[in-house]
VMD Tcl script that draws the C-alpha trace (Angstrom):
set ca {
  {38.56 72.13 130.19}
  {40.75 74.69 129.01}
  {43.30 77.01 130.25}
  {43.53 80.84 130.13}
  {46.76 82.14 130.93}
  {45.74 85.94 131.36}
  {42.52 85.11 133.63}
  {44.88 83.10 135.68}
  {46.89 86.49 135.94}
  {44.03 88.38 136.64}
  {43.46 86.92 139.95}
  {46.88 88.14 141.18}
  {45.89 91.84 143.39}
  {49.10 92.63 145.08}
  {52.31 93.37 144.20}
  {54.64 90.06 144.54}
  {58.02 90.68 146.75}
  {60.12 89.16 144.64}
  {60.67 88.26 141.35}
  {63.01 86.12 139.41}
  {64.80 87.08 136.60}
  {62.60 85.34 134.06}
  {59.76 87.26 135.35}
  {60.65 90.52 133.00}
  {60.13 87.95 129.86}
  {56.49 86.35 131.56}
  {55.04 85.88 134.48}
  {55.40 88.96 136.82}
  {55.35 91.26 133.08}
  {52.57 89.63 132.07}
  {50.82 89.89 135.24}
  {51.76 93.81 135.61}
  {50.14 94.23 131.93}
  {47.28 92.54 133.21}
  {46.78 94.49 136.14}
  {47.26 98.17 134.65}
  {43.95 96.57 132.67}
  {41.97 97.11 135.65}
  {40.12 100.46 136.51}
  {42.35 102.81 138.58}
  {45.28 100.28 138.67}
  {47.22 101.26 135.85}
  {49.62 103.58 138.24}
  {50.09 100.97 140.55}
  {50.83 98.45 138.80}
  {53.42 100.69 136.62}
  {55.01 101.53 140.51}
  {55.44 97.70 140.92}
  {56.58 96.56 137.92}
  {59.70 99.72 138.09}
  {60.36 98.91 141.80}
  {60.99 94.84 140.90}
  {62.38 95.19 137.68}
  {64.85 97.99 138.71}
  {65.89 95.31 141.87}
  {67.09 92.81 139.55}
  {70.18 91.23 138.88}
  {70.01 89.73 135.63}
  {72.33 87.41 134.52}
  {72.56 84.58 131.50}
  {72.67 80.94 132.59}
  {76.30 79.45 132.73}
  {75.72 76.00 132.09}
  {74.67 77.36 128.61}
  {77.32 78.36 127.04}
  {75.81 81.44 125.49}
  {78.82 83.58 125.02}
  {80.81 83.39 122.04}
  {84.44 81.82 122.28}
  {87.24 83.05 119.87}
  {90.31 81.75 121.79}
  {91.37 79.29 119.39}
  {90.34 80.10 115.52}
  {90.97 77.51 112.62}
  {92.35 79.69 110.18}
  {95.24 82.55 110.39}
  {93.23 85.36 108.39}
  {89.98 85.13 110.85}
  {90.81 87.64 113.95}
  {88.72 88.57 116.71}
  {87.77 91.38 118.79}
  {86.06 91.59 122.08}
  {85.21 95.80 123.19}
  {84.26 96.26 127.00}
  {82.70 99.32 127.66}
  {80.31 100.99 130.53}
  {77.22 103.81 129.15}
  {77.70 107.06 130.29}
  {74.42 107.48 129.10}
  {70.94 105.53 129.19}
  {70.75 102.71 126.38}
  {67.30 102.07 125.09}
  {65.82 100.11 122.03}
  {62.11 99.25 122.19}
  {60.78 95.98 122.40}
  {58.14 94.25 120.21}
  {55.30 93.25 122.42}
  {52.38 94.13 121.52}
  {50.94 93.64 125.93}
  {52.75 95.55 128.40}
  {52.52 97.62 131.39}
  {54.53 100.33 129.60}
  {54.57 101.97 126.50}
  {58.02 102.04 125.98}
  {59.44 98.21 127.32}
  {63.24 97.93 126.38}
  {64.08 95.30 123.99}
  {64.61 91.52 126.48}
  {64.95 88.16 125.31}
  {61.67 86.02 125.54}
  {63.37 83.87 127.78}
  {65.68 85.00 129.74}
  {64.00 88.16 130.04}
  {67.51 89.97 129.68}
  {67.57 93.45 127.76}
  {69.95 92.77 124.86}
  {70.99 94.33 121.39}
  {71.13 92.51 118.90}
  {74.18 91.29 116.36}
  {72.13 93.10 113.66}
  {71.77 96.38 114.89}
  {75.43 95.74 116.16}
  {75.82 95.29 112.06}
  {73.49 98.11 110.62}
  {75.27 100.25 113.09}
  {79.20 99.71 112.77}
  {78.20 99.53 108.78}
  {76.92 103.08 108.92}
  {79.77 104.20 111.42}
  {82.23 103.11 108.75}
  {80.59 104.73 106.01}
  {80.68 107.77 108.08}
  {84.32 107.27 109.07}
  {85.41 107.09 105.23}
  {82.78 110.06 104.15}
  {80.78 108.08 101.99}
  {77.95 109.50 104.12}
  {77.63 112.57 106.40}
  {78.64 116.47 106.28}
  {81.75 115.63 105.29}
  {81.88 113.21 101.77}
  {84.88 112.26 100.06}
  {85.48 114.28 97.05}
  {88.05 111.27 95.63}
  {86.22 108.59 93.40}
  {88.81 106.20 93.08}
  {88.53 105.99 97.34}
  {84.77 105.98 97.38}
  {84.96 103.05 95.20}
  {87.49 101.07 97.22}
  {85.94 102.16 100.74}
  {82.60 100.62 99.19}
  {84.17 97.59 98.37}
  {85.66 97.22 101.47}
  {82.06 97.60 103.29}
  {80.56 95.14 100.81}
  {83.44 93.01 101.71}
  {83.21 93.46 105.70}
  {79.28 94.05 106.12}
  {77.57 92.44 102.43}
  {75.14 94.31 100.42}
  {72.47 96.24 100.90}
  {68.90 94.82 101.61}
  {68.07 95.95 98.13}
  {70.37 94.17 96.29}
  {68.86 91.41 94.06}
  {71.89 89.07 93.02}
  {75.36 88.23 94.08}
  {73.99 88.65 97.53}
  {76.67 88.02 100.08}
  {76.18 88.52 104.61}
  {79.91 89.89 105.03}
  {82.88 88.69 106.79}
  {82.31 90.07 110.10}
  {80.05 87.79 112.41}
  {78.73 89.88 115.23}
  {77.02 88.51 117.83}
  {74.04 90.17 120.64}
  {75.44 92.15 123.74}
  {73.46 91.56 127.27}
  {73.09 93.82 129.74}
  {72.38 93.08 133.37}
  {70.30 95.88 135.13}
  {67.35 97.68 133.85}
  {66.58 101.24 134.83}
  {63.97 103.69 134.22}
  {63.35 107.15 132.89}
  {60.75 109.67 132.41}
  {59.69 112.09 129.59}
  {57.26 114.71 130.89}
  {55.73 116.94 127.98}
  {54.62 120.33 129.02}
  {51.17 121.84 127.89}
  {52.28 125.04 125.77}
  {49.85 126.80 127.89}
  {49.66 125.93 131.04}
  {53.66 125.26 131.07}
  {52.70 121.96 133.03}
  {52.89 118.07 132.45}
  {49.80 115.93 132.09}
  {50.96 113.05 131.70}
  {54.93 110.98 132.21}
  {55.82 108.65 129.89}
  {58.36 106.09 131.09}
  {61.10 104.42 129.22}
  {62.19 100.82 130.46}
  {66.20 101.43 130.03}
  {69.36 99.81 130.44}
  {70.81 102.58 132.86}
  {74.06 104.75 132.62}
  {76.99 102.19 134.76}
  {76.25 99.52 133.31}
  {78.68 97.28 131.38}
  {78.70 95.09 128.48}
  {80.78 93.85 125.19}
  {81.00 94.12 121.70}
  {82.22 90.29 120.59}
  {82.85 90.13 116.13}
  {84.96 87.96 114.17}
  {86.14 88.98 111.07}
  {85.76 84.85 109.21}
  {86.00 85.47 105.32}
  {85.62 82.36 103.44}
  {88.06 80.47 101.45}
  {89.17 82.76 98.93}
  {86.94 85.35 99.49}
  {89.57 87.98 100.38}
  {91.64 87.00 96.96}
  {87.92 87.58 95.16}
  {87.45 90.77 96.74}
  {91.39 91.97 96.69}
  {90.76 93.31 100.49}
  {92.85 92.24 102.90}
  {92.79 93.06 106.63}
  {95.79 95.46 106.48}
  {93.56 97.57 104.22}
  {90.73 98.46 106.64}
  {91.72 97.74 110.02}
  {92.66 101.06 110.92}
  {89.16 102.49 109.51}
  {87.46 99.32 110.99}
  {89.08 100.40 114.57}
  {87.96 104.24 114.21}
  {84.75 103.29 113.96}
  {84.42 100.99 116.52}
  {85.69 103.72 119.18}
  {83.16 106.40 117.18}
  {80.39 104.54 117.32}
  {80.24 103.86 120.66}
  {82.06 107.00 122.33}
  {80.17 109.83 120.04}
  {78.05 108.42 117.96}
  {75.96 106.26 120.72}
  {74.16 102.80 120.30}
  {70.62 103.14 121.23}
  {67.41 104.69 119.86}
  {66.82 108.13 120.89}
  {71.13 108.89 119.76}
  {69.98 112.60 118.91}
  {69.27 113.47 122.93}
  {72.88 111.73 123.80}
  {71.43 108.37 124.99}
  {73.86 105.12 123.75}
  {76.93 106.58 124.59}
  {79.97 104.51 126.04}
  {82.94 104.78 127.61}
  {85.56 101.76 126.43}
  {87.36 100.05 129.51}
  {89.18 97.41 127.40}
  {90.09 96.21 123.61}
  {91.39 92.57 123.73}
  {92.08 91.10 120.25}
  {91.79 87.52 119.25}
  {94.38 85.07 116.51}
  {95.57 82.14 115.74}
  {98.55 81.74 117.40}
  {101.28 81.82 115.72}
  {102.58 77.57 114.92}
  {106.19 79.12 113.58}
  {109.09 80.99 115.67}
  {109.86 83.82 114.31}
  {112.98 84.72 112.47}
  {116.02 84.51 114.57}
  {117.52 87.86 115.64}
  {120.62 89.09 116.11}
  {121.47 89.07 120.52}
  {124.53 90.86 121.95}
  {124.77 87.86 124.56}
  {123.19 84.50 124.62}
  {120.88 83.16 127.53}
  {121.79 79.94 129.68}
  {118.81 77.87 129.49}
  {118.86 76.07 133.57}
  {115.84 74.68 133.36}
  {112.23 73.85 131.02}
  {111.05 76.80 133.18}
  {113.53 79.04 131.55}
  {112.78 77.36 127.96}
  {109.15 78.10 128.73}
  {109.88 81.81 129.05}
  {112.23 81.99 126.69}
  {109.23 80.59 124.03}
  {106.62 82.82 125.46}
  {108.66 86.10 125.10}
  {109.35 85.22 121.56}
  {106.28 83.92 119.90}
  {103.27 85.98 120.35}
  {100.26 84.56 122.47}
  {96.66 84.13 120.27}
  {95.32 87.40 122.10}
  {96.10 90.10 124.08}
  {94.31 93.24 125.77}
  {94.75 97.08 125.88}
  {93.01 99.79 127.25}
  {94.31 102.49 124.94}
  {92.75 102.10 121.13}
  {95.76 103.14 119.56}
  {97.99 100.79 121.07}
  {95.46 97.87 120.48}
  {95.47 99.48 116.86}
  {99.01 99.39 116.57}
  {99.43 95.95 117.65}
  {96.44 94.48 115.80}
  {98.53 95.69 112.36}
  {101.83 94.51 113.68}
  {100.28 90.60 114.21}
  {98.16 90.96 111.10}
  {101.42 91.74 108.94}
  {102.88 89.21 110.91}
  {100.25 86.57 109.50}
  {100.54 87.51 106.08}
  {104.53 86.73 106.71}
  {103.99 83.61 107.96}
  {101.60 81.94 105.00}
}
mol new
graphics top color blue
foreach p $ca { graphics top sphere $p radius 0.5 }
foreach p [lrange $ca 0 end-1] q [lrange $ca 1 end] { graphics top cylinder $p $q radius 0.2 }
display resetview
């Protein structure tokens, strides 16, 4: 005796009234696609799927672990940054599967059933944002060869080589990892007949709507000598590396369809990530000295002076500013 996962589904003829959060990865989807298969059901079944889907509150296990933790990094060069941002605009990037009540599914996890971009297009993006950035590509080039060649060694350095590379291929020394969103929305695309000036037919887009909040979580690890091979250090491309960040997400946009405005954000918060610091820094000159009472006074004294392993801003040129001062800091201390 055997089991058949989609005739089981077939025998569902209702909408459920609630779904779990899994149920956008199997299950209810599944069961949606399954339904639209059936004559006269395929609007129906669309309405359900939108009305459930757009109802839930999706959110990654905790016991898991999932999210990345740069608090405390083994080596002084490697540096961290964690971007918080809301979309002022829809965020979309299709998914794969080849059954489902829509054309156009957003891109989920086959698990969790979260919508989710992934560290890659993270990469291919931010790559092509700092290219853009430095006018090696664009309206705009850079007419100077001598800082084409060093902005395209600092991109091999940050990002690797191209796909088409054959040898001495290297991944980069950014690790980016996938951002998750928590709602899913919906919109609608309704060409008009040329003649008639009227639409036939909607075609709905399963999106991650405008609101909604999420984070952009890299560390910059090069390996053991790899920034003394290269001869790029993090002084030389931080402020470019910055730029593009805030570019990419506040004009450029992160989601398919870019060219009608969809992908855009607006950043709420830049909090970087170091080592902190293991020496005190050199002693200054102080017009009066301070009368140490108690270890509560030695503990402020200590925390004023040596430079906690991250810290947050909300305005990118202060976070840009301070992100150079700790780096040149680093390269004081070794």
């Amino acid at each position: 005796m055997s089991f058949d996962y989609y005739a089981s589904l077939a025998e569902n003829k209702a909408c459920p009234k609630r779904v779990n959060e899994s149920g956008l990865a199997s299950g209810f989807g599944d069961g949606c696609a399954v339904w639209s298969c059936r004559d006269g059901e395929k609007n129906n079944a669309r309405q359900c799927y939108m009305k459930r889907a757009a109802e839930l509150d999706l959110n990654l296990p905790p016991d898991l672990h999932l999210e990345p933790d740069h608090a405390s990094l083994p080596d002084a060069t490697w540096f961290g940054i964690d971007v918080s941002f809301t979309l002022v605009s829809p965020w979309y990037s299709k998914d794969d599967r080849p059954f489902h009540v829509l054309d156009n599914p957003v891109r989920k996890d086959r698990v969790f059933g979260m919508p989710f971009m992934s560290a890659a297009s993270w990469k291919g993006l931010l790559r092509w944002a700092y290219a853009m950035k430095n006018g090696l590509v664009g309206p705009y080039p850079e007419s100077d060869q001598e800082i084409i060649k060093s902005k395209k060694k600092e991109i091999v350095h940050l990002f690797g080589n191209e796909k088409v590379e054959q040898k001495d291929f290297r991944s980069g020394a950014v690790v980016f990892h996938p951002t998750w969103f928590n709602k899913v929305g919906f919109e609608v695309i309704n060409p008009h007949s040329r003649t008639r000036r009227a639409g036939t037919q909607p075609i709905y887009y399963e999106v991650v709507p405008a609101g909604t909040t999420g984070r952009l979580q890299l560390l910059y690890a090069p390996l053991p000598g790899e920034i003394e091979r290269d001869k790029v250090t993090p002084a030389d491309f931080i402020d470019g590396f910055i730029d593009s960040i805030r570019a990419l997400l506040e004009t450029y946009g992160i989601s398919a369809k870019r060219t009608a405005g969809w992908g855009t954000a607006r950043i709420d918060t830049w909090t970087g990530m170091l080592k902190a610091s293991t020496q005190p820094p050199k002693a200054e000159t102080r017009p009066t000295k301070k009368t140490l009472h108690s270890l509560q006074d030695l503990g402020t004294l200590v925390s004023e002076q040596i430079p906690a392993g991250s810290f947050t801003h909300k305005d990118a040129e202060e976070f840009k500013a301070e992100m150079k001062s700790r780096i040149a800091r680093k390269r004081g201390d070794q």
